[in-house]
DRENLUMBA-123520 format. One line per 10 residues: number of its first residue (from 0); their letters; for each residue x negated, y negated, z negated of C-alpha. Coordinates in steps of 0.001 Angstrom, whole numbers. Layout:
NUM> A> X/Y/Z | ...
% end
This chain:
0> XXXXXXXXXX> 0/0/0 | -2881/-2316/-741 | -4507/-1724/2250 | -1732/-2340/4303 | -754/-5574/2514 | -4340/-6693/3175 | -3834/-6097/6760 | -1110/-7719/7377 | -2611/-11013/5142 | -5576/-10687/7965
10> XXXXXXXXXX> -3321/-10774/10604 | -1229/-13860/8982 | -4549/-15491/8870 | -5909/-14853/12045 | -2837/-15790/13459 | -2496/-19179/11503 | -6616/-19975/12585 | -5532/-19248/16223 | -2601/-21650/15575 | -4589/-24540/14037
20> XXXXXXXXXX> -6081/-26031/17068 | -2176/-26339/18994 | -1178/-27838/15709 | -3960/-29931/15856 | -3739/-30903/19279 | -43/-31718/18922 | -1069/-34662/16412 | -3510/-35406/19435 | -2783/-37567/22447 | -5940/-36188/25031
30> XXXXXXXXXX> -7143/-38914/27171 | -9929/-37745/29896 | -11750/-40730/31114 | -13669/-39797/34041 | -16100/-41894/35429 | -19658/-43103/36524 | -21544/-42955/33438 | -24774/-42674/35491 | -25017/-43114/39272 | -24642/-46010/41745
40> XXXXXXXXXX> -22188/-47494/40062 | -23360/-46629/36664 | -22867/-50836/35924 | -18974/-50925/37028 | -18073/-47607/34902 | -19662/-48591/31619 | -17476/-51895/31991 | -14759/-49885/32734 | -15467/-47448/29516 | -15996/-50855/27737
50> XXXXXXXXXX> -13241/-52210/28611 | -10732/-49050/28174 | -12008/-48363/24494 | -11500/-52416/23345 | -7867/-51622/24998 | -6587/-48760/23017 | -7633/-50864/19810 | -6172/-54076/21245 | -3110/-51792/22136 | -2579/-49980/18929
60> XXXXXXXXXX> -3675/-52617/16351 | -6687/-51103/15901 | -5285/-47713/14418 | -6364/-45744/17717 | -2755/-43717/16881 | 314/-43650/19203 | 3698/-42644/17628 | 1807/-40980/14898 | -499/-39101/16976 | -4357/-40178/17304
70> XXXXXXXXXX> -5845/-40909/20775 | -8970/-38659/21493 | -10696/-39841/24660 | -12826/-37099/26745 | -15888/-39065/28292 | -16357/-36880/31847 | -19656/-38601/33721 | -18642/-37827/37601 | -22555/-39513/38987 | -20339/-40907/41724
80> XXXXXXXXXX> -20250/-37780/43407 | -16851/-36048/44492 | -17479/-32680/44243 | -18895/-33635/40404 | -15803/-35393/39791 | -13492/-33120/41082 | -14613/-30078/38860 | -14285/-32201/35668 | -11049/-33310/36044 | -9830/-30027/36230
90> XXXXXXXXXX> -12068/-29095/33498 | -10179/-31826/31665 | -6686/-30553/32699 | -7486/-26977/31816 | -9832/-26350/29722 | -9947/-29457/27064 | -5804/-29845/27900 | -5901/-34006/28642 | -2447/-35314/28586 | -3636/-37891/31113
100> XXXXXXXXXX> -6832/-38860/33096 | -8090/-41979/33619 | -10850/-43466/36442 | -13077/-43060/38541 | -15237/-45616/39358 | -16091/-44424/42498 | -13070/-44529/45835 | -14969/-41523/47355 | -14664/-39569/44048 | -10782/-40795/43847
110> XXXXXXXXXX> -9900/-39676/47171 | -11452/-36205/45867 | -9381/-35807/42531 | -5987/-37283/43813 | -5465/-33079/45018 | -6414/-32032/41372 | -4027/-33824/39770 | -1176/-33167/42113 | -2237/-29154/41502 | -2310/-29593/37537
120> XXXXXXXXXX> 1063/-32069/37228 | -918/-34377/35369 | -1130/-38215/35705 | -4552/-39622/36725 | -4660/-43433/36125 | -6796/-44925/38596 | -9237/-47853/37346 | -11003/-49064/39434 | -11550/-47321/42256 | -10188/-49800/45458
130> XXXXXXXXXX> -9495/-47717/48936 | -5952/-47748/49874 | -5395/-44379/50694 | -5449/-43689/46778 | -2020/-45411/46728 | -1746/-44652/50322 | -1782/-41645/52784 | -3658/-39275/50283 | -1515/-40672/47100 | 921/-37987/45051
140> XXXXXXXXXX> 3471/-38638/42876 | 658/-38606/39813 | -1173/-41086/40374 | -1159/-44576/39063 | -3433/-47291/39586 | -3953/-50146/37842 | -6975/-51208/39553 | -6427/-53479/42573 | -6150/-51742/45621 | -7999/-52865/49603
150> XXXXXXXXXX> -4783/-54688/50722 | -4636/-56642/47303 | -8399/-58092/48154 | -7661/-58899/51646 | -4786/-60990/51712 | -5992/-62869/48451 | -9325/-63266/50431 | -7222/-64314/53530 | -5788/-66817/51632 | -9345/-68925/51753
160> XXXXXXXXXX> -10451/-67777/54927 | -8041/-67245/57244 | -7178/-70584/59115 | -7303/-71620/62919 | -10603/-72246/64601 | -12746/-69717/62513 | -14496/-66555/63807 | -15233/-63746/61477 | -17704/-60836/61185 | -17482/-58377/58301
170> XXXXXXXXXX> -20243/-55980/56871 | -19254/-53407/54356 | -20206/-49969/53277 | -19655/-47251/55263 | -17356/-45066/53024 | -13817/-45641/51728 | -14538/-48572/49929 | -15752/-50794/52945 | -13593/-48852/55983 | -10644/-49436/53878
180> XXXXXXXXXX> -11191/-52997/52614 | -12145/-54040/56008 | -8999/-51953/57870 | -7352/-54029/55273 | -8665/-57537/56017 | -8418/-57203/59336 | -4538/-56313/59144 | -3814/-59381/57179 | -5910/-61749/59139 | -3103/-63817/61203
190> XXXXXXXXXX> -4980/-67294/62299 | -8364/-66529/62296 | -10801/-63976/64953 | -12268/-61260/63813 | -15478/-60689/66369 | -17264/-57744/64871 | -16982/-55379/61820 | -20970/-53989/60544 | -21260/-50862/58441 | -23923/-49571/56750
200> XXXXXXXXXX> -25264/-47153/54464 | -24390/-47874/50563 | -28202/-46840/50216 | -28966/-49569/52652 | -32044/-52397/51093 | -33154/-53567/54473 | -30426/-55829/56165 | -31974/-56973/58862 | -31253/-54918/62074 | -27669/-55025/60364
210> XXXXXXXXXX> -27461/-58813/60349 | -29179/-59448/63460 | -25929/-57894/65483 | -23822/-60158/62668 | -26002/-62969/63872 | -25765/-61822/67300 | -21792/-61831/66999 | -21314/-64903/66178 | -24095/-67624/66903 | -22863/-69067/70105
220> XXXXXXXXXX> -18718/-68820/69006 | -17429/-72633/68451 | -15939/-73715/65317 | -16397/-72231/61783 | -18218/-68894/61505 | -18078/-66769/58657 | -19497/-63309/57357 | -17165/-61702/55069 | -19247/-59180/52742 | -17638/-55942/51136
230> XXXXXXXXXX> -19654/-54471/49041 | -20175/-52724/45782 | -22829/-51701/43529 | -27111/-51384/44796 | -28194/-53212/47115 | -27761/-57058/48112 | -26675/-57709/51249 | -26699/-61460/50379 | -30288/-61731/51209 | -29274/-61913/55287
240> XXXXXXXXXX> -28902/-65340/54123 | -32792/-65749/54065 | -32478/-64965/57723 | -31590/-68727/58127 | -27663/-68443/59271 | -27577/-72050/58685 | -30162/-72604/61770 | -26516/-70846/63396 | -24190/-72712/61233 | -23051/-68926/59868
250> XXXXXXXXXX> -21432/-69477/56403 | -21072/-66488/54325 | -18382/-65379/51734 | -16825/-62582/49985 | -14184/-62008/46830 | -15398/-61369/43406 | -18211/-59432/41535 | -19362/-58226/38634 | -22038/-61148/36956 | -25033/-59949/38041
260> XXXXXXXXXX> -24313/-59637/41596 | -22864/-63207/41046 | -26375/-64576/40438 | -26833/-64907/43863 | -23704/-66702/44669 | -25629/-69446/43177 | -27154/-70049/46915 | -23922/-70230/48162 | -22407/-73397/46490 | -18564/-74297/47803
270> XXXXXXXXXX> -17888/-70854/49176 | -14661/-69609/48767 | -13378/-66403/48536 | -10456/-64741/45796 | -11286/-62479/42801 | -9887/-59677/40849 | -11214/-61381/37520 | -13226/-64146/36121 | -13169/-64208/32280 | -12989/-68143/32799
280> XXXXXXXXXX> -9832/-68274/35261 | -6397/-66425/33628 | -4975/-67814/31174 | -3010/-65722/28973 | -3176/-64446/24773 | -4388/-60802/26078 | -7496/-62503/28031 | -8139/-64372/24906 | -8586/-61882/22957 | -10734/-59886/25115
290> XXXXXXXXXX> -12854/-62891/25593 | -13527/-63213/21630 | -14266/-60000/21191 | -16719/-58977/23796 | -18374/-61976/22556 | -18433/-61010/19216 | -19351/-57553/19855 | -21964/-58038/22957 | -22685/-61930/23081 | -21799/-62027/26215
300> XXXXXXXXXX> -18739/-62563/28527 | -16092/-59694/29368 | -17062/-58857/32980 | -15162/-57654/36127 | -14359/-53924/35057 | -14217/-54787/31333 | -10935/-56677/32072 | -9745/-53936/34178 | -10777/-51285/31859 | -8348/-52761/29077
310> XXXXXXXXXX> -5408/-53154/31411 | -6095/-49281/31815 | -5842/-48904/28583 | -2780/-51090/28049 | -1042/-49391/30538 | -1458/-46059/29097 | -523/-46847/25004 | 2647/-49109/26502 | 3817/-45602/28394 | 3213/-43799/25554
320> XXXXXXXXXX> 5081/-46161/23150 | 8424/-46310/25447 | 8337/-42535/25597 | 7682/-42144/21695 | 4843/-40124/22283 | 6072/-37841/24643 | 3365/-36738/26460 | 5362/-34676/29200 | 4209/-35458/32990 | 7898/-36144/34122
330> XXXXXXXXXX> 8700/-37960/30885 | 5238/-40831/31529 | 6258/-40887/35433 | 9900/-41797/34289 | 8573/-44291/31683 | 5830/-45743/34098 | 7595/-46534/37612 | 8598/-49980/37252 | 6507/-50388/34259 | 5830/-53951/33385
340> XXXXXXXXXX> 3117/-54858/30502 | 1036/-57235/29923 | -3326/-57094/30596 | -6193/-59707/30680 | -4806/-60488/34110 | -1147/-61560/33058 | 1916/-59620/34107 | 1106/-55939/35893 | 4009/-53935/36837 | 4097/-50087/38717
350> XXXXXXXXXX> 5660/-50255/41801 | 7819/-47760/42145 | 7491/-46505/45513 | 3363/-45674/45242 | 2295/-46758/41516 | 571/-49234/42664 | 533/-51977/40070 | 1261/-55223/41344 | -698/-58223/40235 | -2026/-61460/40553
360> XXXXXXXXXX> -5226/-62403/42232 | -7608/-65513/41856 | -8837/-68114/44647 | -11822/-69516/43837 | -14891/-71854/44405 | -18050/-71389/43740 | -19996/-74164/41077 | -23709/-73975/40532 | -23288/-75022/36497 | -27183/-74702/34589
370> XXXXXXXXXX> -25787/-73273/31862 | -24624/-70293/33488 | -26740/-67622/35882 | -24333/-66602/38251 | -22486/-69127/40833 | -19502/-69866/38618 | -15816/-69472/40255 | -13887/-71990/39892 | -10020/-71157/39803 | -8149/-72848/42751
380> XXXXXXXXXX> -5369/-71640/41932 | -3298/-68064/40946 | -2324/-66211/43682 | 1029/-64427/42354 | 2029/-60817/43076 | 5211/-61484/45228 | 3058/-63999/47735 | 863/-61398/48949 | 3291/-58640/50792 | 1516/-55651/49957
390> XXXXXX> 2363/-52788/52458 | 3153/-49869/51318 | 1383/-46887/53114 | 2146/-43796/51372 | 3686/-41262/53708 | 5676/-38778/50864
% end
């Protein structure tokens, strides 16, 4: 009789260990944050991961608890490579059971994990990868984005650029970042010519035989002549400006950047272009408060990603307030179409039709200021979300 009771009291335990972690993870609300902790764009995905951790605790008063569960974010580092990517968000999904996924930093690793999502049923939040295909012909119903998207950049940047009498050359990267932001710009350019588009590699450091055909495209067009510049993370294709486009009366511009790729928009004083996010130009309590912190914390200004890291991370704790915690995939797509809440950028709000979350842009001006080491963008003025007509391009 003993030895039975003491068998069954093993199994009871056993049974109760095996039972902890569900119990545990219940309590939990699993947050996968995949992105490019190392890599090319190692600098855009630690302001991203900067930016999404000062969010939770801006979104939850600090307690880093939803509905009386805690948040647990899993850091996944996808080296801006897709196949990388792709096998850790589905390492996330299945083995370490995320509720949700957030990132990547990367358009070519997006474009790679959009599938994995749609074959686990899980939302993946995309911040702040750009191409439009994420919310366009490769989207599912699981994906968000609260990052801006190609078509958001180019009819901001169309705003300052596109007017009668100017001819336009682009160069860009030649992956889904630049094709797509470029496709992009060129379908929202009414008024203006568009004379040549340049890609190149994203490993590219020598411009020249690249700007040369720029050069080439333009130099004997009448009027104003521009090079718009798409481009993200090594590399500086500003330096085609040593190349003396002035002798040509070739004026280059381009949207916004993080700071340190702003440094050399100090050569370029009066250019005009529009911008995702300058911690100088929204005005709004939730920009405030990011702004006083990062200071506090890093002595140093919020940056591009930072701001759209914490919108992220808004996004997410607002979804999981309105559904009380509910975690359930069909429950957070209910709660999050249409979805309005508030971010370092002002208003955001899901559009229901592709997730795409509609915002407003900046046009700017660069200032040379002394006190500052980047060309400093002066706000024009706020470009709202219902002036640019954002098409929609999904094809479910």
């Amino acid at each position: 009789m003993q030895r039975r009771l003491f068998a069954l009291s093993a199994v009871c335990a056993a049974t109760l260990a095996a039972a902890a972690p569900a119990l545990a993870q219940g309590k939990e609300i699993r947050i996968a944050h995949v992105y490019s902790k190392t890599g090319p764009l190692e600098a855009y995905g630690k302001q991203t991961q900067t930016g999404f951790m000062m969010g939770l605790d801006y979104a939850t008063g600090g307690t880093m608890t939803v509905a009386g569960k805690k948040i647990v974010v899993i850091e996944k580092d996808d080296q801006g490579k897709p196949d990388v990517g792709k096998s850790l968000l589905a390492a996330a999904y299945g083995d370490d059971k995320a509720d949700i996924a957030v990132g990547p930093s990367s358009s070519g690793v997006a474009l790679a994990l959009l599938p994995v999502a749609e074959e686990y049923k899980k939302i993946l939040l995309v911040e702040p990868a750009v191409a439009d295909a994420i919310t366009g012909d490769k989207w599912n119903r699981y994906i968000f984005r609260t990052g801006r998207n190609s078509s958001q950049d180019a009819i901001s940047n169309a705003v300052a650029l596109d007017k009668a009498g100017v001819t336009i050359a682009t160069l860009a990267q030649d992956y889904a970042f630049g094709r797509d932001g470029v496709k992009a710009f060129k379908d929202a350019i009414k008024n203006a010519k568009l004379v040549h588009e340049e890609y190149l590699p994203t490993s590219t450091t020598d411009f020249t035989a690249g700007a040369q055909r720029l050069i080439d495209a333009l130099k004997d067009k009448p009027g104003r002549k521009i090079i718009f510049i798409i481009w993200a993370g090594a590399g500086n294709p500003y330096k085609i400006a040593d190349l003396d486009l002035k002798r040509y009366g070739i004026e280059i511009a381009t949207g916004g950047n993080i700071l340190p790729a702003m440094v050399n928009f100090k050569q370029f004083p009066g250019m005009e272009g529009a911008s995702y996010y300058y911690f100088g130009m929204p005005k709004n309590a939730v920009n405030e408060w990011l702004v006083a912190n990062h200071y506090k914390q890093f002595k140093a200004p919020p940056d591009f990603f930072t701001a759209g890291g914490m919108s992220a991370a808004i996004a997410v704790v607002e979804a999981l307030k309105k559904s009380n915690g509910d975690t359930k995939t069909e429950t957070l797509i209910k709660t999050m179409e249409g979805m309005s809440f508030e971010t370092p950028k002002g208003k955001m709000t899901f559009r229901k039709e592709d997730h795409q979350a509609m915002q407003s842009m900046f046009h700017f001006k660069i200032k040379v200021d002394p006190a500052f080491a980047w060309g400093v963008p002066e706000l024009i003025r706020e470009i709202k979300p219902e002036e640019m007509n954002i098409p929609i391009k999904n094809k479910r």
